[in-house]
C-alpha positions as CSV (number, residue, x, y, z in Angstrom):
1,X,40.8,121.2,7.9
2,X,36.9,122.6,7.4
3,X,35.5,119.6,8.9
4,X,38.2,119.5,11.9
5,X,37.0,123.2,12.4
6,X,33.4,122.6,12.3
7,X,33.7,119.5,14.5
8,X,35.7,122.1,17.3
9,X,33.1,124.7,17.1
10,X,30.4,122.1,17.6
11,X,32.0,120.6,20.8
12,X,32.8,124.4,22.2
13,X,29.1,125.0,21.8
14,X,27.9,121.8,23.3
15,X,30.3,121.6,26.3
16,X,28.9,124.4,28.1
17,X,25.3,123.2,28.3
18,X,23.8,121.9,31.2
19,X,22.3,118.6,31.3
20,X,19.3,119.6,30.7
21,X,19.6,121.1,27.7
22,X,21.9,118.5,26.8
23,X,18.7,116.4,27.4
24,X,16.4,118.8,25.4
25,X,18.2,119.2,22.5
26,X,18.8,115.7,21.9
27,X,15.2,115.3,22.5
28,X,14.5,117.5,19.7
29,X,17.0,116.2,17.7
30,X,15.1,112.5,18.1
31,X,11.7,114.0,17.2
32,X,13.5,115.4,13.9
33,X,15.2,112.4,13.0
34,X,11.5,110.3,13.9
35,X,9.8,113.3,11.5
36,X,12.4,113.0,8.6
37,X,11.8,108.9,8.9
38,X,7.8,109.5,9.0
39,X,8.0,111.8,6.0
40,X,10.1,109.7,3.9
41,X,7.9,106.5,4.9
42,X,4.9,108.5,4.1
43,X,5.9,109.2,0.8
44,X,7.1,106.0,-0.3
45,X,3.8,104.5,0.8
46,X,2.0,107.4,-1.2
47,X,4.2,106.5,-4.6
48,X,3.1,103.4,-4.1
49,X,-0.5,103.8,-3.7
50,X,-0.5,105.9,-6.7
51,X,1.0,103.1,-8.9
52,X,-1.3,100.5,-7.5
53,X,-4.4,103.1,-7.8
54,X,-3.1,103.4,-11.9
55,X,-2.8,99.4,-12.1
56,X,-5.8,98.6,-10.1
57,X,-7.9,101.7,-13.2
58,X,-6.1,99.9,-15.8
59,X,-7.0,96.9,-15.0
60,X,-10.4,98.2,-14.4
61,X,-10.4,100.0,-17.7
62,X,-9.0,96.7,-19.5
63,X,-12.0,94.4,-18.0
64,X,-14.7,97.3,-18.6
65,X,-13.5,99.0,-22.1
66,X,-15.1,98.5,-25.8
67,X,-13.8,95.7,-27.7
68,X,-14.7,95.5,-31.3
69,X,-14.0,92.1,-32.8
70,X,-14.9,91.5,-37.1
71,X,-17.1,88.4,-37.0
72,X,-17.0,87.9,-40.8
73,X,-19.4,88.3,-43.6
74,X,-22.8,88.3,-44.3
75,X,-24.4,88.4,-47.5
76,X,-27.9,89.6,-48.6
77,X,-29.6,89.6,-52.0
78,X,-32.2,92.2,-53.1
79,X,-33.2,93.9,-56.5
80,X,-31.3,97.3,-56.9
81,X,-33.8,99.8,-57.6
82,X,-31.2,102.2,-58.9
83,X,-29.6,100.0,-61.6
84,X,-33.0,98.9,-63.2
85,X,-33.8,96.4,-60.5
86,X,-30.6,94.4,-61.4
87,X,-30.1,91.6,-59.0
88,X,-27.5,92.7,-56.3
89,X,-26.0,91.4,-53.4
90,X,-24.4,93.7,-50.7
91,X,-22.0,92.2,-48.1
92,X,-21.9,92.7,-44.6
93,X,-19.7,92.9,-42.5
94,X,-20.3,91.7,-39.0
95,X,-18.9,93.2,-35.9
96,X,-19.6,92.7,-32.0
97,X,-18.9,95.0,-29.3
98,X,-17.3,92.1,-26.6
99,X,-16.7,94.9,-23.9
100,X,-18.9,95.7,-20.8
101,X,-19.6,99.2,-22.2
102,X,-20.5,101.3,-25.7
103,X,-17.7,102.6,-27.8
104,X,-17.9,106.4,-28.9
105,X,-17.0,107.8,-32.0
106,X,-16.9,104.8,-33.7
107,X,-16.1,105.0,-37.4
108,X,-15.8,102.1,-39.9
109,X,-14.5,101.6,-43.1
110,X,-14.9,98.8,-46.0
111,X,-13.1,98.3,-49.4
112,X,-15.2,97.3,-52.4
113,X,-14.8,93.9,-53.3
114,X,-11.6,93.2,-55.4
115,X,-11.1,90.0,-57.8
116,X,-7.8,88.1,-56.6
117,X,-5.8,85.4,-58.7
118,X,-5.5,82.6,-56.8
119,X,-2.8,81.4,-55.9
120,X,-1.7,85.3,-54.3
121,X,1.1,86.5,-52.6
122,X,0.7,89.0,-49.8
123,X,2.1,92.2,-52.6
124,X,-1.0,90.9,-54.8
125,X,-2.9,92.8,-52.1
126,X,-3.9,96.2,-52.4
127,X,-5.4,98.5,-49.5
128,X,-5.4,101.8,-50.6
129,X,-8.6,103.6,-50.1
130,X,-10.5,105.4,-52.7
131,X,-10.3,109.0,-53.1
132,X,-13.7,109.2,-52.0
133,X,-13.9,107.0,-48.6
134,X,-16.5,106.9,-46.8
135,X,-16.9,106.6,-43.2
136,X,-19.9,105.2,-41.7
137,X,-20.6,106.2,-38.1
138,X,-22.2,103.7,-35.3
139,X,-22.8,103.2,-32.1
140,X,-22.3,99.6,-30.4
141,X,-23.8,98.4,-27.6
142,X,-21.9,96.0,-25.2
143,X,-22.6,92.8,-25.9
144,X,-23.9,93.7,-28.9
145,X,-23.5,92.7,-32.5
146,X,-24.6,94.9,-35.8
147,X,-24.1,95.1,-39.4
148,X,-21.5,98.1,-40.2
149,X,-20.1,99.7,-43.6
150,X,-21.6,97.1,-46.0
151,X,-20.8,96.7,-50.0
152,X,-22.2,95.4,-52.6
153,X,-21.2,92.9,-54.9
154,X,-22.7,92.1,-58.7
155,X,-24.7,88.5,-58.5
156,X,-22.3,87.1,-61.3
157,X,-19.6,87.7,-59.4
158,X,-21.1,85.7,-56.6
159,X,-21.9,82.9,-58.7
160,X,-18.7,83.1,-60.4
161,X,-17.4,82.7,-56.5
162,X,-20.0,79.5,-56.4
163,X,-18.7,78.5,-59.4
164,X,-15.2,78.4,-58.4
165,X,-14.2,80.6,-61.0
166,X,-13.3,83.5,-59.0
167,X,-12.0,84.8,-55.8
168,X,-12.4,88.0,-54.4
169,X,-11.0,89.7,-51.2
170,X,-12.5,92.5,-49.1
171,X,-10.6,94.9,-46.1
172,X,-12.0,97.4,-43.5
173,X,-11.2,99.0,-40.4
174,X,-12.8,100.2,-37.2
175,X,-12.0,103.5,-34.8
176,X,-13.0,104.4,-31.8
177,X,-12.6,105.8,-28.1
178,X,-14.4,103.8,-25.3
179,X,-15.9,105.8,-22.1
180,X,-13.0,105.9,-19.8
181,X,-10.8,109.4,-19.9
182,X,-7.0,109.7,-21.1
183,X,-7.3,106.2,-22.6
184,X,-5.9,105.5,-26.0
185,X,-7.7,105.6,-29.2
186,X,-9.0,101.8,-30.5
187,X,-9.0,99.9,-33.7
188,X,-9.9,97.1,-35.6
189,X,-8.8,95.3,-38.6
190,X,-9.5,93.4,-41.1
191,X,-8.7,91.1,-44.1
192,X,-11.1,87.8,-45.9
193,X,-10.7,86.3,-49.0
194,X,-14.4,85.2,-50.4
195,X,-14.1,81.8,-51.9
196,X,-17.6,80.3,-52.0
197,X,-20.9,81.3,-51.7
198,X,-24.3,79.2,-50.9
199,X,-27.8,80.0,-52.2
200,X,-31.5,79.1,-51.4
201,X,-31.6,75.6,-53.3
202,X,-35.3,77.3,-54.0
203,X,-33.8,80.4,-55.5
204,X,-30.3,81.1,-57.5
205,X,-30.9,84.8,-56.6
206,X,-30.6,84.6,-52.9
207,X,-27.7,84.2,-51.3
208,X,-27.6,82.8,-48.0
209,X,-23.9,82.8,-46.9
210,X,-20.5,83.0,-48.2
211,X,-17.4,81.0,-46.9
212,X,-14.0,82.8,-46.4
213,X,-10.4,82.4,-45.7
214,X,-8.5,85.5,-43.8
215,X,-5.7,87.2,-45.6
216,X,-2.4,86.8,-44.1
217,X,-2.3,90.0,-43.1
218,X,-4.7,93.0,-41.6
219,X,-5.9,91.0,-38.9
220,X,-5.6,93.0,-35.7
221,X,-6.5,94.8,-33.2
222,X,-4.9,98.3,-31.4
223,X,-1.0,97.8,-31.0
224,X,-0.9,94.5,-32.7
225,X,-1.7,96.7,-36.3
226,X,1.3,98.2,-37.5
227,X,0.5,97.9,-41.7
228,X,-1.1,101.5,-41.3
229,X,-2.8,100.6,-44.5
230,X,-6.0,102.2,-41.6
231,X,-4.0,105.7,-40.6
């Protein structure tokens, strides 16, 4: 009934006009619908340029970002001046910056060395930090490679390693932020088991490399690390 009575008024307004503002109106009402299509074009074009403009800077920030990769370990022997010039070795670990820009606030962590039974299961494992962790802070350069959060490791144990008569596994992490705004915070992971070491054939006491076999687990990088043995 409402829309029999609207329908009535409409055609008692409309009869009475004269052509020409039969003309007019339905002029105007051509313009409106051509606005209302323009508008709603506009806007759908304007969505879309904002999700290719967010694809096109993620993209960008995926090619351009930090990327901190673990290369492994490098060992180097020297006399510890603080233990009566006992014959040390620290270990190194070794990461590059593969990303076309510096990282900021980069933080790294490393376990001490820990003696493993081989063979071990993945429990056998253990990466809780000690109460007193320390953080070392660094700055890498893209393209670059450095030396970060190093321990140190007793030269028997080493040989014992050479020896075959021991294993030993070490664990770190790496945070942090890359240059671009609003992007998510970064990490790197971890995990090698040390099962032989090599020496100057000139000198027992100096180390030259050590050989190593990742752990199962604590190998990642960003959303691929879900352990949050690193949190």
């Amino acid at each position: 009934m409402k829309l029999r009575h609207i329908s009535s008024r409409i055609r008692e307004w409309w009869k009475p006009r004269s052509g020409t503002e039969k003309l007019e109106i339905s002029f105007q009402g051509v313009i409106a619908l051509a606005t209302l299509t323009y508008v709603t074009v506009a806007l759908f074009q304007w969505s879309a340029m904002r999700e290719a403009n967010k694809m096109n800077r993620e993209a960008l920030t995926s090619i351009q970002r930090a990327f901190v990769v673990y290369e492994g370990l490098s060992p180097f022997g020297f006399l510890d001046v603080r233990n009566k010039y006992t014959p040390t070795v620290q270990i190194n670990p070794i990461w590059t910056n593969t990303g076309k820009t510096p990282t900021k606030n980069l933080r790294i962590y490393v376990s001490a060395p820990k003696e493993i039974i081989v063979p071990y299961k993945v429990s056998d494992l253990d990466f809780r930090k000690e109460a007193d962790v320390t953080y070392t802070q660094l700055l890498i350069a893209p393209g670059l490679t450095i030396h970060g959060g190093g321990r140190r490791l007793s030269l028997d144990n080493l040989h014992a390693i050479r020896d075959g008569k021991k294993q030993m596994y070490i664990w770190g992490c790496a945070w942090y932020d890359d240059v671009f705004p609003k992007t998510a915070h970064h990490i790197t992971e971890f995990c090698d088991v040390i099962d032989g070491a090599y020496f100057d054939p000139k000198d027992d006491k100096k180390p030259t490399a050590v050989s190593t076999d990742f752990c199962p687990v604590h190998n990642c990088a960003d959303d691929e690390c879900t352990d949050k043995q690193c949190d």
